[in-house]
N, C-alpha and C positions, 0 to 999 in steps of 0.2 A: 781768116783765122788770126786773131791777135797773141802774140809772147805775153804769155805771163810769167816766164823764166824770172827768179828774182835777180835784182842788176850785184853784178860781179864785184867782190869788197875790192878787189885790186885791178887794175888797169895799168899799161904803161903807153902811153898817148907817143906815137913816133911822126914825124912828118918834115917838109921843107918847112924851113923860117919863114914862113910869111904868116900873113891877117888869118887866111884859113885855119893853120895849127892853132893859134891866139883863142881863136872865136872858138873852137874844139874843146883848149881847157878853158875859157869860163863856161861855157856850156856844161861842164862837168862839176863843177865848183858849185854849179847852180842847183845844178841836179844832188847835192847833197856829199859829193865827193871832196876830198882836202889833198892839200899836195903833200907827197912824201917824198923827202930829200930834195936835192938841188936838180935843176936838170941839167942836161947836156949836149951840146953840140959838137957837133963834127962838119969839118970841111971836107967834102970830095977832092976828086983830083980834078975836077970841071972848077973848080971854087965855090962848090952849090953848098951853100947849110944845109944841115938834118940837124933836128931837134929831138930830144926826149924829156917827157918828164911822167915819173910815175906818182898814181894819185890812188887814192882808200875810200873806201867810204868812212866817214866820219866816226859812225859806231864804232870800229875796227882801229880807228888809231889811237882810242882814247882806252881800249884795250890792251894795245901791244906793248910786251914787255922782253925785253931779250933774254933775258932768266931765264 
């Protein structure tokens, strides 16, 4: 059985710093998605990165109005 669910206007993409997060958002970028705000890291107390960055679908941000 295949999702035909339509894809989610917002995502927030969380992961370790490395090539996998990377390759995750342009795979989303690809996929039609645009990045919304800046992302962010956090250091553990391991000194491990975690990354964020939230992204839209395109239609939706060309939308959005704070009003």
């Amino acid at each position: 059985m295949t999702n035909t669910a339509p894809p989610k206007a917002y995502k927030f993409l969380t992961g370790t710093d490395d090539a996998a997060f990377c390759q995750r958002v342009s795979d989303a970028l690809r996929d039609g998605y645009v990045l919304y705000g800046p992302p962010i890291m956090q250091v553990d107390a391991n000194g491990q990165r975690h990354c964020g960055q939230a992204i839209v679908l395109a239609e939706f941000a060309a939308t959005y109005s704070e009003n």
